[in-house]
Each structure stands twice: as structure tokens, then as C-alpha cells.
C-alpha positions in Angstrom: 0.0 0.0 0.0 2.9 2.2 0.6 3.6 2.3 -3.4 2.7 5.3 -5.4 1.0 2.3 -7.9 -0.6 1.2 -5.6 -4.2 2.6 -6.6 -3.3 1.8 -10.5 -3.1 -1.9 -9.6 -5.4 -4.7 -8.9 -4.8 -4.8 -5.1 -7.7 -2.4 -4.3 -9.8 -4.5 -6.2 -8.4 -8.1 -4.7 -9.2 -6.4 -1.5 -12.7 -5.5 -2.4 -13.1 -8.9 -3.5 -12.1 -10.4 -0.8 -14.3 -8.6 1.7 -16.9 -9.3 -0.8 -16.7 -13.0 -0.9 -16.6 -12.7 2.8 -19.5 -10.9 3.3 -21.5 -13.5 0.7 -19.6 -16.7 1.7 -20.3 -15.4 5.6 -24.4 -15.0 5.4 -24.1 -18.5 3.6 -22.3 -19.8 6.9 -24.7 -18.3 9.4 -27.8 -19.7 7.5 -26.3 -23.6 7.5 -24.9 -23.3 11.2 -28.0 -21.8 12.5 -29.9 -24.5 10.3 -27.5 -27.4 11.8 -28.0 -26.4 15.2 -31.7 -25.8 15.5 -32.2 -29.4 13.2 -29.7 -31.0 15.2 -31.5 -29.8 18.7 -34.7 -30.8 18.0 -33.8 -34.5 16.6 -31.6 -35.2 19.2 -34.5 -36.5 21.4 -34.9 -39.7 18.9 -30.6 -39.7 18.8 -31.7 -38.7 14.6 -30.2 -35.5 15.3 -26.4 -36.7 16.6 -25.1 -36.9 13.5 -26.2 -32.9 12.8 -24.5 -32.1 16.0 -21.5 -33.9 14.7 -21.6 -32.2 11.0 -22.0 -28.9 13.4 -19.0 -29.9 15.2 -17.0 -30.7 11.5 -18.9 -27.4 10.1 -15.5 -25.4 10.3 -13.4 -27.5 8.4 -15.1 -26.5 4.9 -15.0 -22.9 6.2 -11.6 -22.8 6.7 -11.0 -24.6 3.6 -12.5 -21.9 2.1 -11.4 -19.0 3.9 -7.9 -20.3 3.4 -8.6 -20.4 -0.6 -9.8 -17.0 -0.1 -7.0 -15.7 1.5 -5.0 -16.0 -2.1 -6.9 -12.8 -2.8 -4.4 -10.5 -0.5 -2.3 -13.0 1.0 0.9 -14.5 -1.4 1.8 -16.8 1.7 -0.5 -20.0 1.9 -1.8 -21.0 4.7 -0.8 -24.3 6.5 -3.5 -26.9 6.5 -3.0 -28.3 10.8 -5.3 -31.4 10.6 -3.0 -34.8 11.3 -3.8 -37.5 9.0 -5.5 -40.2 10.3 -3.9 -43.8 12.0 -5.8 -45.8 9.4 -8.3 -45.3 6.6 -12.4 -45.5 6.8 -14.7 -42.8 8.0 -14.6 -43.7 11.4 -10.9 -43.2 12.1 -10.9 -40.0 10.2 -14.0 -38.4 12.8 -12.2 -39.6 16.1 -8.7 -37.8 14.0 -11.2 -35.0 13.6 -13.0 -34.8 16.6 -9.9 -35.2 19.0 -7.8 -32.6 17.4 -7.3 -28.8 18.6 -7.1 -27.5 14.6 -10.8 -28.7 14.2 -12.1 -26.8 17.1 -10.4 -24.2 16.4 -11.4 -24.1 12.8 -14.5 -24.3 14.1 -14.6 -21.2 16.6 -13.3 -19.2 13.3 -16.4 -20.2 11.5 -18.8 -18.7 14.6 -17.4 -15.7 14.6 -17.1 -15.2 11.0 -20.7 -16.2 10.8 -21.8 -14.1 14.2 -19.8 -10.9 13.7 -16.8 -11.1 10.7 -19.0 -10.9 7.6 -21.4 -8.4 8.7 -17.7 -6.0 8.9 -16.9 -7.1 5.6 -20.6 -6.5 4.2 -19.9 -2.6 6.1 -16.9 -2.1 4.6 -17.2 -2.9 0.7 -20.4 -0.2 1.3 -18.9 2.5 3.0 -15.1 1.9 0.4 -16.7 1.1 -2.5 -20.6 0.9 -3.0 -20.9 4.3 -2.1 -18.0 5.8 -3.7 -19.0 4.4 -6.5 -22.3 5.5 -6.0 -21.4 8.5 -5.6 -19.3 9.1 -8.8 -22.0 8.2 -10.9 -23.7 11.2 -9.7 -24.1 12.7 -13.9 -24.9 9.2 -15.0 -27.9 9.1 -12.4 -28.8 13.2 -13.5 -28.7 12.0 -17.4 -31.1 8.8 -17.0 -33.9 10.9 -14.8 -37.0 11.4 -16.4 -36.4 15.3 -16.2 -32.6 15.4 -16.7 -32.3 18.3 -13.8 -31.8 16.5 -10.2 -31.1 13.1 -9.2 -30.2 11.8 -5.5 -26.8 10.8 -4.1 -27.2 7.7 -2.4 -30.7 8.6 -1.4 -29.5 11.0 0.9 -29.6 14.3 -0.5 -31.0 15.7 -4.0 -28.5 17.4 -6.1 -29.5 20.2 -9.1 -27.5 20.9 -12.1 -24.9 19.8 -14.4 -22.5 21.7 -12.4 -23.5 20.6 -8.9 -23.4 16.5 -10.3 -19.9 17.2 -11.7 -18.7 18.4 -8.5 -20.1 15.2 -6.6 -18.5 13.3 -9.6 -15.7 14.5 -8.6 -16.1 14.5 -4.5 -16.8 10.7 -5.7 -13.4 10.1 -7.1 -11.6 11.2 -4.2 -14.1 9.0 -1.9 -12.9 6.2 -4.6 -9.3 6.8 -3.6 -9.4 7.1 -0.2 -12.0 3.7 -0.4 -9.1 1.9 -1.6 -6.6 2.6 0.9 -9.5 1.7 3.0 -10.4 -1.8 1.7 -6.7 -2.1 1.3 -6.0 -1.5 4.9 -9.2 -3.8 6.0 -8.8 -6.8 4.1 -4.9 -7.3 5.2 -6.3 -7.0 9.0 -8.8 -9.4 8.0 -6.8 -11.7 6.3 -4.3 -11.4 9.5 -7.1 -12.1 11.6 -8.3 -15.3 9.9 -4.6 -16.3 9.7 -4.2 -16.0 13.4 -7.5 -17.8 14.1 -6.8 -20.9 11.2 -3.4 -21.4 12.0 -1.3 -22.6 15.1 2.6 -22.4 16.2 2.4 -25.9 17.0 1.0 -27.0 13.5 3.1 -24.6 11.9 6.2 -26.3 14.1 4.8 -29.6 12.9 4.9 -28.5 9.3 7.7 -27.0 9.4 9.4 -30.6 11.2 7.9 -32.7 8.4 9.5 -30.7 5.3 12.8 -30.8 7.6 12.4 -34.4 7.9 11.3 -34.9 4.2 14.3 -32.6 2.8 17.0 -34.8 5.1 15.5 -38.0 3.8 16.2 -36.5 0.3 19.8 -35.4 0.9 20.4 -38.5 2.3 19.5 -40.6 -0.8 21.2 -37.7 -2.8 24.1 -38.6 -1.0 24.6 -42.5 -1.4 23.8 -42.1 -4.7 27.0 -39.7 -5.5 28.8 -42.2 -3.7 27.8 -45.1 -5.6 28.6 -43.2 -8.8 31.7 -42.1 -7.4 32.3 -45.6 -6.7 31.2 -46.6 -10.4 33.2 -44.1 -12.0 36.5 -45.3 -9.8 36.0 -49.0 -10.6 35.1 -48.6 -14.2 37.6 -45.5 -15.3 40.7 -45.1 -13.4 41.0 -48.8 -12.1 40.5 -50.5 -15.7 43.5 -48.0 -16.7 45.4 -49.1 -13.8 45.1 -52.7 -14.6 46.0 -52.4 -18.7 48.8 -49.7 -16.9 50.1 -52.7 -14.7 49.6 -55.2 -17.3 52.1 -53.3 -20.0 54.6 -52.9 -17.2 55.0 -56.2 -16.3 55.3 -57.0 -19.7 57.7 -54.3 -20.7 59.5 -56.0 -18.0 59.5 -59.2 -19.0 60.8 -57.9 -22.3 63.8 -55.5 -21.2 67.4 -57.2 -20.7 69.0 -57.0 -17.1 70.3 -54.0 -15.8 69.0 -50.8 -14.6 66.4 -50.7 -17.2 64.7 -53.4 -15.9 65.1 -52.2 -12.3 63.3 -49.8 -12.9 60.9 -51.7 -14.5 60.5 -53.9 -11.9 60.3 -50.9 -9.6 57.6 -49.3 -11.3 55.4 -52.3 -11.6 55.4 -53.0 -8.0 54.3 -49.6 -7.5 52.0 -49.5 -9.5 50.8 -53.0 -8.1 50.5 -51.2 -4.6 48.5 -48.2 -6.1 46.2 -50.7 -7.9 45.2 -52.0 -4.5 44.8 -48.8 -2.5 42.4 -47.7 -5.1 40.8 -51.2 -4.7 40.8 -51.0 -1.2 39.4 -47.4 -1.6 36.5 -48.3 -4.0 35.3 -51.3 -1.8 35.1 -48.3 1.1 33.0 -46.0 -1.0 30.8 -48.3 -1.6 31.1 -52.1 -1.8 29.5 -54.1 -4.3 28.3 -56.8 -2.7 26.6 -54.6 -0.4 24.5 -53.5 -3.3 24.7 -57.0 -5.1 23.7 -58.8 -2.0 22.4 -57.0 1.2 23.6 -55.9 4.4 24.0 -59.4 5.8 26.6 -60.8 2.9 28.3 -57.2 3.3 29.2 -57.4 6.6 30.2 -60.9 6.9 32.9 -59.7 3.9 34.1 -57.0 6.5 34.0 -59.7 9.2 36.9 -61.7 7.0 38.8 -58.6 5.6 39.1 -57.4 10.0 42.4 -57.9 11.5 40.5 -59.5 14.7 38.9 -62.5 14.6 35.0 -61.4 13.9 32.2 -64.0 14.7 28.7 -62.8 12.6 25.0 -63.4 13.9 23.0 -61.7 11.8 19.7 -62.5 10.2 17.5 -60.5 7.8 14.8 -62.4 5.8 14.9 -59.5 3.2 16.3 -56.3 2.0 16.4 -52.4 3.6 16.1 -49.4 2.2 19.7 -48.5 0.4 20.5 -45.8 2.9 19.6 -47.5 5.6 22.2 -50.5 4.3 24.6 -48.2 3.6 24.9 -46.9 7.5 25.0 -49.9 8.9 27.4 -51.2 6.9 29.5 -48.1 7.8 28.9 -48.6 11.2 30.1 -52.1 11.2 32.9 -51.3 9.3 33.8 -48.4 11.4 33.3 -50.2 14.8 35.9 -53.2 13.7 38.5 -50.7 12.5 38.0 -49.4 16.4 38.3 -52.7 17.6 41.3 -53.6 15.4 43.1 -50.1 15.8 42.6 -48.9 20.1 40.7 -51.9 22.0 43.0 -54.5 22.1 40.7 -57.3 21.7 41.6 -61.1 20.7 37.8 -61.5 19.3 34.8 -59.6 18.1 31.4 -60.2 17.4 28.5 -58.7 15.1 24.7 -59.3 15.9 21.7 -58.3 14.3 18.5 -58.6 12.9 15.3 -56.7 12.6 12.7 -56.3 14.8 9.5 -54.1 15.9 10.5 -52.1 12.9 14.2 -51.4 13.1 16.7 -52.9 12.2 19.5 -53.2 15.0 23.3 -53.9 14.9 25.1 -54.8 17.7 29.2 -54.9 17.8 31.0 -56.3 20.3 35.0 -57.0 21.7 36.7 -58.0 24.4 38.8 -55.4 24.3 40.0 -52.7 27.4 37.2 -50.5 26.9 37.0 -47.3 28.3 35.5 -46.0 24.6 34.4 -42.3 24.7 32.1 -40.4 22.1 34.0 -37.1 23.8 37.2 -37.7 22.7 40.1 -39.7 20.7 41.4 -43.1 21.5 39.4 -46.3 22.3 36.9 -46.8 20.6 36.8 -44.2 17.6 36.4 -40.5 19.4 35.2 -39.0 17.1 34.8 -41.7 14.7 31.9 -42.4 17.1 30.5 -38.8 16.9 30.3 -39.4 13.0 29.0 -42.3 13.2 26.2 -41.5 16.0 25.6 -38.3 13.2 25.0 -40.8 10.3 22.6 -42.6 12.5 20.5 -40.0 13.2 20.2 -38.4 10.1 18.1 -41.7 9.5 15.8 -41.3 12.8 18.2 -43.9 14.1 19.7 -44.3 17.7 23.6 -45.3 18.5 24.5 -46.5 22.1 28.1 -47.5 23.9 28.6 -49.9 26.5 32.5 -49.5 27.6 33.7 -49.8 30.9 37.1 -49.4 31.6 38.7 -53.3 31.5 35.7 -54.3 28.4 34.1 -55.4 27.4 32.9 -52.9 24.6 29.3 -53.1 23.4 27.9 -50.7 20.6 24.6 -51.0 19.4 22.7 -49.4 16.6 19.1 -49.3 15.8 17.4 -47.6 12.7 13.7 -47.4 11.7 12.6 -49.1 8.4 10.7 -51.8 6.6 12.2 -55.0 5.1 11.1 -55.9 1.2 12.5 -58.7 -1.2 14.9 -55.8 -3.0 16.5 -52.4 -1.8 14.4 -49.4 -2.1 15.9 -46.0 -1.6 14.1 -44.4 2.3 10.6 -42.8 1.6 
């Protein structure tokens, strides 16, 4: 409103069509309450009337529905809808949802007093900003289609003689016009504040807000296993094929080459390039192992379990697949946990459980190492290898707990939320 435009542009008129709408759409409201209530009263006595007193108590959920479509008049921000979705489908879950929840209530105390009070101000205010300006202006219009051409009456209020006289009014009109639109301009954005106050709560808009948090970390998540698997890809398929024919025409250049430094050299090379072959090997299966994707979280960690430098006994049973994500963090976990063991603990064996259960799928790793494993700080145990880890997991919903008391044994255990299937599918 503060822009010089402001009059030149459809706001003014959004506004009046908002309050307009309001003032219509509000009458409507106070007819079919008033209607619900009285019906729903006087039936009650042969119990025909409950389910009145129940579309009564639901009657502000289409009139906020409303309202919030409305509100796209003078409002560019939407809205947020607060109803929870139901536990499980059929009309009866969806009432108890319905008639339990504090958005439905509330929805419904909007829709009184919009019918009681609201659209009567909105049915004011489009007369005394518009109707009446407007009114007003046409003043000459009104003088020119009277039967004698020489009075005519401004808004039935007073009479006004000559061409002169309806010119001036004309013009008192357009001012009334301008000043109207500031007007309607100034009332429909308190109304529309109003209704947004009364349709909208900080804990739904919390909730909402928690949901697309949720929704947008799921998405990163899968965003980011699948840059490592095509990092992974790209590694085993580019660089490492080169490094093998590399390798292969180095030993063979060697076989070739007479003795002396030449074939030193040679020799020299080829080892090295040997040693490079498997770093790169070693660093592919670390992005992201194929048999993890080939075959599942179990045959993945029993590989890990062979490749540890600590004997590693494995218990784990899953009778399908998880989601890709979710296999990919336990995997690290597991992987991350024996390099502990193997690096700081001390331990002569190891042992990884798990399964899935109630839900979740939960990974247990244990050693009988010294302990005295910290989240807080280096040495046993990880330090802050466990602090990445226990940030992996919960990025996932997922929970990480140690068991280390100084002398071991060491127990770390791992639960994450999901839902077992015959293939992986990425997290929903």
C-alpha cells in the first residue's frame, strides 16, 4: 500500500473482492450453522439429530478450507492446513482424527465468529469503500437517465440540481474512490491477518515445518549414497580399468627388457603400480562395496568380518532387503566399529549381531577389548569416529549406544527405523 501504484493496480480490487466473498460466503455460513443447530437440537431427542450435532461440530473445516482459498486474494503466503492425518483409513478413524484434534475446534470457533460478527464488517466495509463511492461518482450518470434530466439523489440522501452541482459530486466521488481503496486495502490485510491468526497454530506450523525438515534430510540422504555409488562406479570402471591395462604393460615391458638398470626400474615401477592398484581397490570397496548393493547388508558385513584384522564371529539374520540408505549406514557402522576394535581396543575377538525387529533394524558390535571407549574424545573406541557415526545414524531417525567400561568389554549398538522388502528401495 505504501507504493505510489498502488491505486493503478489490482490490489484495491483483490481487497474488495475479498471482503466481498466474505460478506457472501459469511451470510451462507450463518444460515447452514443456524440451520445445523436448531435441526440437530430438536432431533436429538430420537438420537436422529447426533449426526447434525456432529456435521455442526466438523462445520469449520469446509469454512476454513474456504477461507484459506480466499486468502489467495491479499495473501501470497498460503496458509498451512493443521489437521494430522489419520492412523488408518475409513470414516470412522478419520472423525475420532477429527473430533480429537485442537485444529478442528479451532477451525470451528473461526467459522462462529465469521458467521456471528466477521461478515457483517466485511458487508460494512465494501459499502462504506466502494458501493458508495461508486455511487457517488456516478452522480451525472444518475442526472442524465432521470426522467427530467435536472436533479437526481446521491445515495438517497440528498438531491442534487445541475450539471454543475453532479460534476462536483462526480468528482467528490473520485476522491471517496481513492481514499476507499486505501480503505479496503488497509481492512482486508487486517482481516486476512485475523483469519490467519484464528486458522493457523505455532504448534501445526512447528509440525509443518518438522515434516519438510524431515522430508528434505530423507532427500539429501539418498542424494548422497547415490554420489557415492557413482563415485564408486566411476572409480572402478575408469581409473581402475587403466590401472590394470597400466600394470599389465609394465609387467610385460619388463618381461621384455634385458637386465640391468632398465629393468630395475621396470620392476620398480610395476610393483608400485601394483600397490597403487590395490589402495584404489581398497578405496573403492570403502565408497561403496558391491556386494553390499549386489547382495544385502548381511553378505556385506560378513565380507568386512573376514577382511578385519580381529577374529570377527557374525550373527546376523535378515529375511529380506532395507532401504539403500539405511544399508549403507549400517554397513559403515560395522565397518567403522571393527576398525576401532582392530586399531585402540585390544581385543583377541569380536562379534557382530543383528536382525530386525519391531521395525528397526539393530546392529550390535561387540569386543573384548580394554574399553574405556568415549564419544567425547580420541582413543578407544573411535572418538570421534563415534561422533560421526552417532551423526549418520540419526540423520536416519536412528539411535547409537556404547557400552564401555574401563577393562571391556565394549558393546555398541545401533538401531534404525525401516521396513524389510525382497529388494532395496531407496528411504521414503
Amino acid at each position: 500500500m505504501a507504493r505510489p501504484g498502488f491505486l493503478l493496480s489490482a490490489w484495491p480490487w483483490r481487497a474488495a473482492g475479498y471482503l466481498l466473498t466474505g460478506a457472501v460466503s459469511g451470510a451462507v455460513v450463518l444460515v447452514a450453522l443456524v440451520s445445523l443447530a436448531v435441526a440437530g437440537g430438536v432431533l436429538t431427542v430420537v438420537l436422529v439429530g447426533l449426526p447434525l450435532l456432529v456435521g455442526l461440530a466438523l462445520a469449520g473445516i469446509p469454512v476454513a478450507w474456504a477461507e484459506r482459498w480466499r486468502l489467495r486474494l491479499v495473501d501470497a503466503e498460503p496458509v498451512p492446513r493443521c489437521h494430522r492425518e489419520p492412523a488408518a483409513a475409513g470414516l470412522w478413524a478419520w472423525l475420532t482424527t477429527r473430533l480429537r484434534e485442537r485444529a478442528t475446534w479451532q477451525e470451528l470457533g473461526h467459522a462462529l465468529l465469521y458467521a456471528g460478527l466477521l461478515w457483517p464488517l466485511d458487508a460494512l466495509l465494501v459499502t462504506a469503500g466502494l458501493l458508495v463511492p461508486l455511487a457517488v461518482t456516478a452522480t451525472p450518470l444518475l442526472m442524465a437517465t432521470a426522467g427530467d434530466g435536472r436533479e437526481a439523489k446521491v445515495v438517497k440522501l440528498w438531491t442534487v440540481t445541475g450539471w454543475p452541482s453532479a460534476c462536483a459530486v462526480a468528482v467528490l466521488g473520485l476522491l471517496l474512490l481513492a481514499v476507499g481503496g486505501y480503505a479496503l486495502g488497509g481492512a482486508a490485510g487486517a482481516r486476512a491477518g485475523l483469519a490467519r491468526l484464528l486458522l493457523t497454530s505455532r504448534e501445526g506450523e512447528l509440525d509443518a515445518r518438522v515434516v519438510e525438515l524431515t522430508r528434505s534430510r530423507v532427500r539429501l540422504v539418498d542424494a548422497f549414497e547415490a554420489e557415492r555409488r557413482r563415485i564408486e562406479r566411476d572409480l572402478h570402471d575408469g581409473a581402475q580399468q587403466r590401472l590394470v591395462a597400466l600394470t599389465m604393460t609394465l609387467g610385460l615391458a619388463r618381461l621384455d627388457a634385458p637386465p640391468g638398470p632398465l629393468a630395475d626400474q621396470l620392476a620398480r615401477a610395476h610393483e608400485e603400480a601394483g600397490r597403487v592398484l590395490g589402495e584404489l581397490r581398497e578405496l573403492i570397496h570403502g565408497i561403496h562395496p558391491q556386494v553390499l548393493a549386489d547382495y544385502g547388508l548381511g553378505a556385506a558385513v560378513a565380507d568386512a568380518a573376514d577382511r578385519s584384522a580381529v577374529p570377527v564371529d557374525v550373527d546376523l539374520e535378515l529375511p529380506g532387503r532395507v532401504p539403500q540408505a539405511v544399508e549403507a549406514a549400517g554397513y559403515f557402522v560395522v565397518c567403522e566399529a571393527l576398525a576401532n576394535v582392530a586399531r585402540h581396543s585390544g581385543a583377541g575377538r569380536a562379534e557382530v549381531r543383528g536382525g530386525h525387529a519391531g521395525g528397526r533394524l539393530w546392529l550390535e558390535v561387540w569386543d573384548d577389548g580394554r574399553g574405556g571407549a568415549e564419544a567425547a574424545r580420541d582413543g578407544a573406541g573411535g572418538g570421534s569416529g563415534l561422533t560421526g557415526l552417532a551423526d549418520r545414524v540419526s540423520v536416519l531417525d536412528g539411535r547409537l549406544g556404547l557400552s564401555s567400561p574401563p577393562g571391556g568389554p565394549t558393546l555398541l549398538r545401533v538401531e534404525i527405523p525401516c521396513e524389510l522388502s525382497e529388494t532395496a528401495v531407496p528411504c521414503a
